[in-house]
N, C-alpha and C positions, 0 to 999 in steps of 0.2 A: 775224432772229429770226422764227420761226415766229408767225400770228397766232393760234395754239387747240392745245392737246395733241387729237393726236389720237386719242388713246385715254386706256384709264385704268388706276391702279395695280391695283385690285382685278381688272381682263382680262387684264395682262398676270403678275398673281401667280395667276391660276387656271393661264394656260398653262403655267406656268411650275414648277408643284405645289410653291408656296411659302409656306408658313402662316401664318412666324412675319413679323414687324418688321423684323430685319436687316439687308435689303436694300432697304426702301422706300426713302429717302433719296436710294441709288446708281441703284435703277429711277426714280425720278422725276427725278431727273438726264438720266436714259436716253433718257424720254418725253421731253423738251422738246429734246433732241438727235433723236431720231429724226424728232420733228415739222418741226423744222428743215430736216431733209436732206431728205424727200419735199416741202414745202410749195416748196423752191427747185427742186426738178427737177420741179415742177408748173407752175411760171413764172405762179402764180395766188391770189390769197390766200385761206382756207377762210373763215374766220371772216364770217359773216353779219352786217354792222354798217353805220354809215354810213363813207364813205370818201373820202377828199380826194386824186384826183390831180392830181400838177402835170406835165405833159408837154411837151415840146418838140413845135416845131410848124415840119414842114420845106416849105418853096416847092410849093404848090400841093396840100399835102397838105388832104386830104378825111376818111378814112379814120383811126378812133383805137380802139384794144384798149385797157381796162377791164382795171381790175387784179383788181378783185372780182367775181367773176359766176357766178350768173346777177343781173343787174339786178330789184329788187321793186319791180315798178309803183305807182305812185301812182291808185287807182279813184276815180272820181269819177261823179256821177250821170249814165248812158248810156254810161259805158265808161272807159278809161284815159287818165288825165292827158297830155297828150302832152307836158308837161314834166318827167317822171321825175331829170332832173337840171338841177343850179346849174352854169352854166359860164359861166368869165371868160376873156379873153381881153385881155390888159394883154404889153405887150414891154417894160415896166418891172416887172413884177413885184407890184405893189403892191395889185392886184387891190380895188380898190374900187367902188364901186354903179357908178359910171358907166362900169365894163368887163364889167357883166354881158352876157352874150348872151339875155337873157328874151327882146326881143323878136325875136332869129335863130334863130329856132323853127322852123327849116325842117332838119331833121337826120332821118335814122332809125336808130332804135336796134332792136338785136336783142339781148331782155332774155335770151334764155339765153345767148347766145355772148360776150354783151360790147362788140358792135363799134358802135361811134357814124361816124356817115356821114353828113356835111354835105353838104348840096346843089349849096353854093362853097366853095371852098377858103377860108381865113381870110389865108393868108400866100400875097400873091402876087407880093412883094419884095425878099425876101430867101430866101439859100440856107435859114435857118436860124433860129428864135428858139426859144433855149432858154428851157425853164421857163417858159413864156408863155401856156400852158390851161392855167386850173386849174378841174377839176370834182367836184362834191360829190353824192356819190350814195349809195343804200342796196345792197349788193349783195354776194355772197358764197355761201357755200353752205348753212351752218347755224349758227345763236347758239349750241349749245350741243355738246358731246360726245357727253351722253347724255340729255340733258332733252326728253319729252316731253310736250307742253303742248292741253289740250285742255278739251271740254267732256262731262257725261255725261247722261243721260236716262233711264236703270235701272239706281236697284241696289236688292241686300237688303240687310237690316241697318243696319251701322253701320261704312264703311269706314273705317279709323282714320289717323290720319298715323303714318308709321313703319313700317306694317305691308306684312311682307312678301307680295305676289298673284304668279300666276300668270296667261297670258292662255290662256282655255280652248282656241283653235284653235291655237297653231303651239308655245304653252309657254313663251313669253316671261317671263324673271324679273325684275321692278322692285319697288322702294319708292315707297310712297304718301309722295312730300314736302308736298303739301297736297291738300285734297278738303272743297270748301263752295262752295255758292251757284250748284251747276254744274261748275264748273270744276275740272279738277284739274294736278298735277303730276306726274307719276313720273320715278323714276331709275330706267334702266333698268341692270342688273346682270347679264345673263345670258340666251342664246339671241336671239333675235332675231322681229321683231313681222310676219317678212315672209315668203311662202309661196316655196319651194327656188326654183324659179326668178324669184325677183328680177332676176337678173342680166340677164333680156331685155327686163326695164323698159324706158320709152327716156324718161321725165319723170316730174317730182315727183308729179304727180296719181297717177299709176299706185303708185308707191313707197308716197302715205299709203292709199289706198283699201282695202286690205288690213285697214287697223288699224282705220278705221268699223266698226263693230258687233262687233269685239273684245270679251269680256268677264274682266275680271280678277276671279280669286277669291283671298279669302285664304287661309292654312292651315287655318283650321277648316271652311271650305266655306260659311259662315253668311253673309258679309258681301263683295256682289260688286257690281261694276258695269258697264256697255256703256256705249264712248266712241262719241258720237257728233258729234263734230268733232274734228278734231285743227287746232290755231293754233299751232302751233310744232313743227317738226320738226327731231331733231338729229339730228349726222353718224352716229350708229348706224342710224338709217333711210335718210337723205339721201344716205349715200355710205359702205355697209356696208363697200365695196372697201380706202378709204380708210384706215380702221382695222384691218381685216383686216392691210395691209401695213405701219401701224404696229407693232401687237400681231408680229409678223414678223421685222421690223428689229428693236425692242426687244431682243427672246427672241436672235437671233444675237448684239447688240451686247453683252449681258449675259455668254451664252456665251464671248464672246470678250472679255471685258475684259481680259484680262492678256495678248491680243496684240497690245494695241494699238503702231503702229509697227514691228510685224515685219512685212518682207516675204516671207521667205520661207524653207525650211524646207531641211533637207540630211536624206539619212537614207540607212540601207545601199541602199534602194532606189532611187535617185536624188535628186532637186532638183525639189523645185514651188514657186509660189509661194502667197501666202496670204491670201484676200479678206480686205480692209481694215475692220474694225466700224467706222470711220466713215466706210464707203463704202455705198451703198444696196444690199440685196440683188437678184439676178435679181427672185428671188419678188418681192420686193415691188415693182420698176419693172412688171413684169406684171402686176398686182393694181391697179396707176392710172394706166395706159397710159390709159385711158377719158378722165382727167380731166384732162388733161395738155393743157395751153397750147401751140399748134404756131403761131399767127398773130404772128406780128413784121412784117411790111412792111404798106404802107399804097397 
């Protein structure tokens, strides 16, 4: 099961020029299928959280991929924690305080790839110990769908929760879900907070830098603000790709619900066969080809 929808009803009923109620039920069905099929042919979890893997651990191996990643550092005063993760190492499984590895801190991690790389191997006696590292870490791609999370430093007026703004530079559509003391939230709903070529981004910083000094107005023009920090970035920033080839998959899988199980078609013309709605579209394996998990050996 997928760990986050990766999009949303109300994106994939714009695409889709669908007004009424009818079919929410059957799309939100859709979405948690669609999220499904791309999250597994990703071979990586989305969902930005903390995360528990338990891994087998084979003769001599050094070398371990992270299910979640990119890995979120742990900062501490003069630089990053170098203990960013809890790892145990028990061949019983039971994993208690005195199989922590705290003090075998001699490992390097690479927080955007995922890869953990000990210095010595753990297991250097067996072919094999399954289920035998287990480690706890925070890592993933984004907490939320659509939720971005931030702080502001100018506005007019009196920006309201509820109300629907605009972002003056690219036309990005969100609702204000809270806004005091600084801080705010928006749902964002429409177009996107990021200038056309995104796509040649190559990391997160570049992705939010864009949205600092953004400024959201609402309908009346009266009541506006400039974000200047953004603390939470969701997958509609984070990984536009992602949801693009949700929203993608959905819109075919929806099109095609009533063939589902057919393979293939006869007609005066010949005999084709007939992509499968619970098979992932071109489009969409081309859309997170990017983000796509290739490392399995060690």
């Amino acid at each position: 099961m997928a760990t986050m929808q990766l999009t949303t009803l109300a994106r994939v009923k714009t695409i889709l020029e669908l007004e009424t109620t009818e079919h929410d039920a059957k799309l939100q069905l859709l979405i948690t299928s669609a999220s499904d099929l791309i999250e597994r042919y990703l071979q990586r979890r989305v969902l930005l959280t903390q995360w528990t893997d338990i891994l087998d651990v084979e003769i001599n191996q050094r070398s371990f991929w992270l299910k979640a990643y990119p890995v979120v550092a742990t900062m501490v005063p003069g630089g990053v924690d170098a203990q960013q993760i809890q790892a145990y190492y028990d061949i019983k499984r039971l994993f208690g305080s005195d199989t922590s590895l705290e003090d075998y801190n001699n490992y390097g991690l690479d927080l955007v790839q995922g890869q953990l790389v000990w210095e010595w191997p753990l297991n250097i006696n067996r072919a094999k110990w399954e289920r035998s590292l287990k480690l706890i870490y925070n890592g993933g791609i984004a907490p939320t769908v659509d939720k971005l999370v931030g702080t502001y430093t100018v506005f007019a007026g009196t920006p309201l929760v509820g109300s629907q703004v605009t972002g003056a530079l690219y036309g990005t559509q969100a609702t204000i879900i809270a806004f005091a003391g600084g801080n705010f939230i928006l749902q964002l709903t429409g177009g996107t907070p990021l200038p056309s070529n995104f796509e040649s981004y190559v990391d997160a910083a570049q992705l939010v830098s864009p949205i600092v000094g953004e400024t959201f107005v609402d309908g009346t023009g009266l009541n506006s603000f400039t974000v200047a920090t953004v603390t939470s970035t969701p997958l509609w920033v984070a990984a536009p790709g992602l949801m693009g080839a949700a929203d993608n998959q959905v819109m075919f899988m929806f099109q095609r619900r009533d063939s589902i199980g057919l393979q293939s078609l006869s007609t005066e013309g010949g005999h084709y066969s007939v992509e499968q709605p619970m098979q992932l579209t071109k489009m969409a394996k081309q859309m997170i080809q990017q983000y796509r998990r290739y490392a399995v050996s060690h």
